[in-house]
C-alpha positions as CSV (number, residue, x, y, z in Angstrom):
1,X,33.2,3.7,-2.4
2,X,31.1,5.5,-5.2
3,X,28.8,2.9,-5.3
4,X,27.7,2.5,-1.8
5,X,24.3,3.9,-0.3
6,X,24.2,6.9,2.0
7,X,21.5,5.9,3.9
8,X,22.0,8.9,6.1
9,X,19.9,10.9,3.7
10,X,16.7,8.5,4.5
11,X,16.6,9.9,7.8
12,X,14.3,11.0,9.1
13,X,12.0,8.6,6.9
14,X,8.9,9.9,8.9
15,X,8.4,13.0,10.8
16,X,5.5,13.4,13.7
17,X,4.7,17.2,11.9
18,X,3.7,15.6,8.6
19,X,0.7,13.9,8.3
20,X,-0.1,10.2,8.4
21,X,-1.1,10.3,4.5
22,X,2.7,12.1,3.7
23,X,4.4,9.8,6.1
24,X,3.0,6.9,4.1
25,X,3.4,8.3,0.8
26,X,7.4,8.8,2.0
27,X,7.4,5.2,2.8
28,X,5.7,4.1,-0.2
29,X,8.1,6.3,-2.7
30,X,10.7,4.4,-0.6
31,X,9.7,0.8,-0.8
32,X,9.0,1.3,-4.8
33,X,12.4,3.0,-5.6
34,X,14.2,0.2,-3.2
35,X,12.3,-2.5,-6.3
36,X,9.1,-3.1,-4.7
37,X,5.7,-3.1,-7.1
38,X,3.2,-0.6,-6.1
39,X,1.2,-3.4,-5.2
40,X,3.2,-5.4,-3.7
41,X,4.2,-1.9,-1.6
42,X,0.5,-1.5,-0.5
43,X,0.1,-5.1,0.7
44,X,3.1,-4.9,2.8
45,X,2.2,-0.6,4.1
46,X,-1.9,-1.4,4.5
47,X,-2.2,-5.6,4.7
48,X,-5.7,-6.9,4.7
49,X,-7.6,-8.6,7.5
50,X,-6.2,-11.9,6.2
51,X,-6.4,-13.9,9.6
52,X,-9.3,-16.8,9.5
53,X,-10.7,-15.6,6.4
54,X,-12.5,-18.8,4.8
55,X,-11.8,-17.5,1.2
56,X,-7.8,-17.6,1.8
57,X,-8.0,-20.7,3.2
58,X,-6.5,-22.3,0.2
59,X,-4.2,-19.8,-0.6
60,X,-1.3,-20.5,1.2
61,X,0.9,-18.2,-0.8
62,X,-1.0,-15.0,0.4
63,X,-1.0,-15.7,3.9
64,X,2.6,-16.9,4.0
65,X,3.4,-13.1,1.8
66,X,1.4,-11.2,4.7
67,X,2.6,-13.3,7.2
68,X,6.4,-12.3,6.4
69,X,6.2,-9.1,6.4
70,X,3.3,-8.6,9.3
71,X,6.6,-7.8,11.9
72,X,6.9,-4.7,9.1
73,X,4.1,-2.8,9.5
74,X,1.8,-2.7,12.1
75,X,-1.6,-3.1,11.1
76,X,-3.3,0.0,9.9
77,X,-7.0,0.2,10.3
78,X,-8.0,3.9,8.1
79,X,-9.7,5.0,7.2
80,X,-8.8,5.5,3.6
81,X,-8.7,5.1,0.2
82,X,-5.7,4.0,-1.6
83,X,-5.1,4.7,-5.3
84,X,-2.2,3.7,-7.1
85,X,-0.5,3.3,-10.8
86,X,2.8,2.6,-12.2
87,X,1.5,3.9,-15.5
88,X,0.3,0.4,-16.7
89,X,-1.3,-0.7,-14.1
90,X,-3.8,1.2,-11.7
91,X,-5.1,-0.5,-8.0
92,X,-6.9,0.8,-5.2
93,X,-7.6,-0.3,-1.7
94,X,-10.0,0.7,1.1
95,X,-9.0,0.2,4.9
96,X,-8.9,-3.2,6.4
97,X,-12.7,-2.0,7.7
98,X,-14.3,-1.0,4.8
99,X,-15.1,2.7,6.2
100,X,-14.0,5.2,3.5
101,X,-16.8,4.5,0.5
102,X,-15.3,4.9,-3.2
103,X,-17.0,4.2,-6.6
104,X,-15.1,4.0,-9.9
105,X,-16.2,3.6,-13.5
106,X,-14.4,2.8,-16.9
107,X,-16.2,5.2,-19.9
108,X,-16.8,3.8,-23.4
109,X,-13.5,5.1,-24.3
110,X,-11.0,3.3,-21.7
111,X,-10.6,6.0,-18.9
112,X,-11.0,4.7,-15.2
113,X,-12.5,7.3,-12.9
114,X,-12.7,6.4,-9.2
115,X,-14.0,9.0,-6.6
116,X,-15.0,9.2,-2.8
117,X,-15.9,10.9,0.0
């Protein structure tokens, strides 16, 4: 059948001699190209620290998202910075603890610079 997946070609999705930053970035291209959202992608690859945190109380939907995928993805604790765009859209996301410092502006004329460490 033409139409079905060789999935043989994913594997091996990760590789011990690559580093952790390509071995996410392989997982990432995968998850997006498979229909995931960048964002959506980075919740699921790098969740945040969402147990007992007062300010999610009340949002039910977010804990029930990282609480379906948490048997994904172990949680990852950085550090890093995460920077991402589908062309329309640009995120970023620092490690569950906070330790990689980043700064971004937006100039007069629309463009979003972010830089760190």
């Amino acid at each position: 059948n033409s139409d079905s997946a060789d999935i043989s070609k994913l594997d091996p999705l990760s590789s011990k001699k690559n580093s952790d930053s390509a071995n996410l970035d392989e997982a990432v291209t995968l998850a997006i190209r498979a229909g995931k959202t960048p964002m959506e992608t980075f919740m699921i690859m790098v969740p945040e620290a969402y147990k007992d945190q007062p300010e999610l109380a009340d949002k039910q939907e977010i804990t029930d998202f990282f609480d379906y995928y948490s048997g994904l993805q172990e949680a990852w604790d950085g550090p890093a910075l995460l920077v991402f765009s589908d062309g329309r859209k640009l995120g970023a996301s620092l490690d569950r603890n906070g330790l990689r410092p980043a700064r971004y502006l937006t100039t007069t004329d629309g463009l979003v610079c972010m830089m760190s460490e």
